[in-house]
Rosetta silent file (secondary structure, phi, psi, omega in degrees, C-alpha in Angstrom):
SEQUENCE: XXXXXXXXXXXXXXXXXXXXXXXXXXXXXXXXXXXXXXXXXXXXXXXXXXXXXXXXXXXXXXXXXXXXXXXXXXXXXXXXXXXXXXXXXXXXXXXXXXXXXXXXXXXXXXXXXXXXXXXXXXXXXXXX
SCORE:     score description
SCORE:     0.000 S_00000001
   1 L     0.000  165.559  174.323   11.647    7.759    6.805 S_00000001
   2 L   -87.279  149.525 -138.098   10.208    5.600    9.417 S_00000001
   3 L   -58.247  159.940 -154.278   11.505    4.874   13.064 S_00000001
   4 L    13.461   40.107  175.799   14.358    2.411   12.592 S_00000001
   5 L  -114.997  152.922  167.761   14.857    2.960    9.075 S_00000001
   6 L  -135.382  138.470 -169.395   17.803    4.845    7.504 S_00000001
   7 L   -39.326   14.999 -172.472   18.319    6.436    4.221 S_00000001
   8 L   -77.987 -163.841 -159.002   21.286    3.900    2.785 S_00000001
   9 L   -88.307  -23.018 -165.412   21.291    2.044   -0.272 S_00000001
  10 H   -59.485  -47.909 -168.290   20.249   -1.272    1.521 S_00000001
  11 H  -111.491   27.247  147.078   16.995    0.084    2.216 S_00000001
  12 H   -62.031   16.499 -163.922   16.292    1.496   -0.988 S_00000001
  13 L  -101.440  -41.423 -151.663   14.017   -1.537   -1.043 S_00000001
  14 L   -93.948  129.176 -165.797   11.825   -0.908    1.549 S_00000001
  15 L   -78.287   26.716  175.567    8.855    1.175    0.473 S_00000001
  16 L   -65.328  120.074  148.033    8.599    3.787    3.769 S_00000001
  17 E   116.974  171.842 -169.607    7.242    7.229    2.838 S_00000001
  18 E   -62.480  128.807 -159.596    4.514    8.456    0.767 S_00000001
  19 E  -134.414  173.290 -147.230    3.098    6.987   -2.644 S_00000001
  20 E  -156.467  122.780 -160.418    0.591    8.233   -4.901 S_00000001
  21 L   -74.144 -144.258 -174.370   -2.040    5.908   -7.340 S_00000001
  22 L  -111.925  -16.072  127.041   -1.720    6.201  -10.935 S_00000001
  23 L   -25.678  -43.986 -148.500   -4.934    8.360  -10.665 S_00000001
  24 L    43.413   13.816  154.989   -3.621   10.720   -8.350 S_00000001
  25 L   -62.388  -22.771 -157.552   -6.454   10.219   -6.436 S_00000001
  26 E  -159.280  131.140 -169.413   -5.853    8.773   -3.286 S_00000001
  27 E  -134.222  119.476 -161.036   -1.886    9.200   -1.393 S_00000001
  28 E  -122.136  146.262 -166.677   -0.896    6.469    1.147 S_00000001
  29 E  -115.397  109.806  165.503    2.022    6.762    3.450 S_00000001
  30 E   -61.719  133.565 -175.208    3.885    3.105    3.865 S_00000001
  31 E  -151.775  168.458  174.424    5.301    3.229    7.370 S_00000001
  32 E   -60.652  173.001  170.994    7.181   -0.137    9.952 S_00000001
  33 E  -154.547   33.325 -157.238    4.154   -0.872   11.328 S_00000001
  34 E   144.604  175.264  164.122    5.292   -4.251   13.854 S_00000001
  35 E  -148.768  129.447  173.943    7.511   -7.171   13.195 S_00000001
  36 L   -46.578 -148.047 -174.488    6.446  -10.343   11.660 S_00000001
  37 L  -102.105   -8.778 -160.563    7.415  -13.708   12.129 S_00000001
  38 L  -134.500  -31.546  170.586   11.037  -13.434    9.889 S_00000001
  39 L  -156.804 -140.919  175.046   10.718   -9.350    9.498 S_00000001
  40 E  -101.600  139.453  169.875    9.513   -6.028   10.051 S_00000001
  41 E  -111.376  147.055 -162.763    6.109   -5.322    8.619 S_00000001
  42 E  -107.998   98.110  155.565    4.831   -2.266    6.451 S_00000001
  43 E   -75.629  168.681 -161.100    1.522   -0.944    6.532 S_00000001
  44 E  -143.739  108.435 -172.848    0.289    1.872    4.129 S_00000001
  45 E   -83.652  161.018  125.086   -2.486    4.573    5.853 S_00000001
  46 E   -57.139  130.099  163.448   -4.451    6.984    3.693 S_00000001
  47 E   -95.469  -36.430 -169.680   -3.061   10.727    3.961 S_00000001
  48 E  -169.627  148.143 -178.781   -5.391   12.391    1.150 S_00000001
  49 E  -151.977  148.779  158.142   -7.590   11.469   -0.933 S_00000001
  50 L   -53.355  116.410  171.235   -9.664   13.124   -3.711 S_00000001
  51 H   -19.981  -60.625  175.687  -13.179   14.209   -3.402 S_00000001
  52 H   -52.536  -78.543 -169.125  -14.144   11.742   -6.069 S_00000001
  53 H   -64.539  -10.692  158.076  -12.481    8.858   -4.266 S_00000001
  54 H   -58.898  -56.357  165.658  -14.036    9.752   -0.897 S_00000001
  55 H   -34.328  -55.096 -153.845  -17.241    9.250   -2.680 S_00000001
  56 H   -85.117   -2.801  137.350  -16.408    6.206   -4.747 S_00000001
  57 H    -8.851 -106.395  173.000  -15.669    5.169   -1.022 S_00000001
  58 H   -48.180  -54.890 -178.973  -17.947    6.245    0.738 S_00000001
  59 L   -94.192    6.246  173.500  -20.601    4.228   -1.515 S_00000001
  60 L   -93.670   -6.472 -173.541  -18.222    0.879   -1.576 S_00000001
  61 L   110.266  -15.518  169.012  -19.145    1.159    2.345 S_00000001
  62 L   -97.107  109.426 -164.597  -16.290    3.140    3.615 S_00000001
  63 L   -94.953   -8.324 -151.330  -17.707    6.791    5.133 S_00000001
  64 L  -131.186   98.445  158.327  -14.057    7.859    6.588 S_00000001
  65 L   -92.757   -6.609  146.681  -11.082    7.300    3.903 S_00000001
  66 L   -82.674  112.425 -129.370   -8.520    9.362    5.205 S_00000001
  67 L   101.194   -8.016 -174.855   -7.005    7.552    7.772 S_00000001
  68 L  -111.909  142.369 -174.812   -8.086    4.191    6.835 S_00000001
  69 E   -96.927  130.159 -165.560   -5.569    1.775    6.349 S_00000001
  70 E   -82.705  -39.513  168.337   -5.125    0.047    2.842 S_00000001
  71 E  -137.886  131.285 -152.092   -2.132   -2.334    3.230 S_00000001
  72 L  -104.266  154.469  166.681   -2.352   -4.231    5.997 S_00000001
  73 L    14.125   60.462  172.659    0.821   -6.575    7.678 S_00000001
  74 L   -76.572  123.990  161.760    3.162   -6.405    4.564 S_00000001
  75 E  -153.800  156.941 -170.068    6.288   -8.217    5.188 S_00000001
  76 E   -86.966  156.117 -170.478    8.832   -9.198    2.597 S_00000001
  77 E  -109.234   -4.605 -172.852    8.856  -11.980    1.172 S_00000001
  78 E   172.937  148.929 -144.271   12.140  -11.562   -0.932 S_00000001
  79 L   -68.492  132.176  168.263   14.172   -7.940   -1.532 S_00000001
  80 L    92.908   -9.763  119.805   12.102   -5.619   -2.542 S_00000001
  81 E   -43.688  100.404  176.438    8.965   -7.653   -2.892 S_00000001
  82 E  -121.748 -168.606 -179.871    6.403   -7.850   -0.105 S_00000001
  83 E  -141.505  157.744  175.322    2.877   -9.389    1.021 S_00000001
  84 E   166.990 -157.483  173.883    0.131   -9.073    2.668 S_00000001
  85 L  -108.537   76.015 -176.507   -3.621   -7.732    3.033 S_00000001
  86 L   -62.692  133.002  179.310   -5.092   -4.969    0.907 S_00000001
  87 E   -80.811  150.533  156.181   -8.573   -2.971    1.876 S_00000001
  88 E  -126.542   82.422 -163.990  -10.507   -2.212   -1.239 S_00000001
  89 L   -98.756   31.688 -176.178  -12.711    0.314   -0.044 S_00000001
  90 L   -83.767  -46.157  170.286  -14.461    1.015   -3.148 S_00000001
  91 L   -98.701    3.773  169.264  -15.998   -2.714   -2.480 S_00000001
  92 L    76.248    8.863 -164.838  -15.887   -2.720    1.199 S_00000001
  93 E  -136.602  153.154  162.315  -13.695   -6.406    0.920 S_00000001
  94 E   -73.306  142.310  135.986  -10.005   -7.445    1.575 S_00000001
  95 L  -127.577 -175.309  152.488   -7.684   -9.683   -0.497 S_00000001
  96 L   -45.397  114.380  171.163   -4.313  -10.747   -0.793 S_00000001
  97 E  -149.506  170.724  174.460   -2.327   -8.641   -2.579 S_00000001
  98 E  -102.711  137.115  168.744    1.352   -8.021   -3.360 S_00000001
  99 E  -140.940  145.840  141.506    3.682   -4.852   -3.953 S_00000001
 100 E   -86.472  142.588  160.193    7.167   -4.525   -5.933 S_00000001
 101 L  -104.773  110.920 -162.747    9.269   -1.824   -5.332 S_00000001
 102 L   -74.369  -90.107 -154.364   10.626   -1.256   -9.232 S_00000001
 103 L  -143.659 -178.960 -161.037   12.717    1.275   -8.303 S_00000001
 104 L   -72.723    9.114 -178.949   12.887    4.442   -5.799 S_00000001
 105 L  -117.005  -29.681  177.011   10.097    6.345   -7.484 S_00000001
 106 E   -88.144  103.844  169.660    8.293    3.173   -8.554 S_00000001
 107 E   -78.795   66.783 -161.761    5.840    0.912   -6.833 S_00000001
 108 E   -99.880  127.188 -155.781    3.631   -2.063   -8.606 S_00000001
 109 E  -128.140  114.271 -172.279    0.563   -3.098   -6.366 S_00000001
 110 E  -122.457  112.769  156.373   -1.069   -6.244   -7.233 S_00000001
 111 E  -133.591 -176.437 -160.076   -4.453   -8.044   -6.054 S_00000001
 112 E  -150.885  128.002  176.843   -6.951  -10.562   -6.561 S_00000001
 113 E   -50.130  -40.989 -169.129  -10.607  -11.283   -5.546 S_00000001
 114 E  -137.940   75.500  163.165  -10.521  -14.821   -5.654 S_00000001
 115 L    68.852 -139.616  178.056   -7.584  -16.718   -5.836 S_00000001
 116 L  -105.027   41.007  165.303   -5.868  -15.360   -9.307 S_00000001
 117 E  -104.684  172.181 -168.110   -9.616  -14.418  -10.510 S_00000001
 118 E    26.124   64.239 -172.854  -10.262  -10.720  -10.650 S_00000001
 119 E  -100.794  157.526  179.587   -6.648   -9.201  -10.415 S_00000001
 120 E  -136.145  114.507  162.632   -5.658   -5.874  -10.386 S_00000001
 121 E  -104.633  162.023 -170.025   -2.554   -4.257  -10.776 S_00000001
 122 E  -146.304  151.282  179.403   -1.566   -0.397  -10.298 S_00000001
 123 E  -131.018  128.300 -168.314    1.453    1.179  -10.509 S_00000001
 124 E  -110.934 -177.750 -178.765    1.947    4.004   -7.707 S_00000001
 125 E  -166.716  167.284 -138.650    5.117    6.658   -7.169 S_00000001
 126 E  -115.223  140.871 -176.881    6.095    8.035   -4.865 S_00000001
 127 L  -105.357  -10.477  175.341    5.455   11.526   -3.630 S_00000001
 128 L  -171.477    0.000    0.000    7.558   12.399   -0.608 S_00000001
């Protein structure tokens, strides 16, 4: 887990450590990454990614995806719910987006293009 976190049940909430899409393409490691204005906030790097999603990248405008970070200044907004700014680097653009932490293998990652036009949700799990 990450620097001031510890394995109890309290922070079975908090999404630290490695997650996986529903694709199994592309595996982003949630980590503290700062602290907000009310709590600590969690960003989420690439670690690996699939040829195919380097590409499908790579031609959204992004040449380096492992290493690039995907969820940007997440901080919760209520337990186990957080917010924040998701890269889409398939399209090169940010939004808004959202993640639930279901449970300790379960993630649901939600965004939107426009305001609650184009949303997307994904449900990731967690891999280490």
């Amino acid at each position: 887990m990450g620097i001031g976190l510890t394995a109890s049940a309290a922070d079975a909430r908090v999404p630290a450590g490695t997650w996986a899409n529903p694709s199994n393409t592309v595996q982003v490691r949630f980590a503290p990454c700062g602290r907000g204005l009310d709590a600590e906030l969690m960003c989420g790097t690439v670690v690996w990614a699939s040829e195919q999603a380097k590409a499908d990248a790579a031609r959204g405008g992004s040449p380096r995806l492992v290493g690039t970070q995907l969820f940007s200044d997440f901080e919760e907004e209520e337990a186990g719910r957080w917010s924040g700014t998701v890269y889409v680097p398939d399209i090169g653009r940010e939004v808004q987006g959202t993640i639930t932490q279901i449970d300790a293998r379960t993630l649901v990652g939600e965004g939107c293009l426009l305001g609650s036009l184009g949303c997307r949700e994904q449900r990731w799990r967690r891999v280490k």
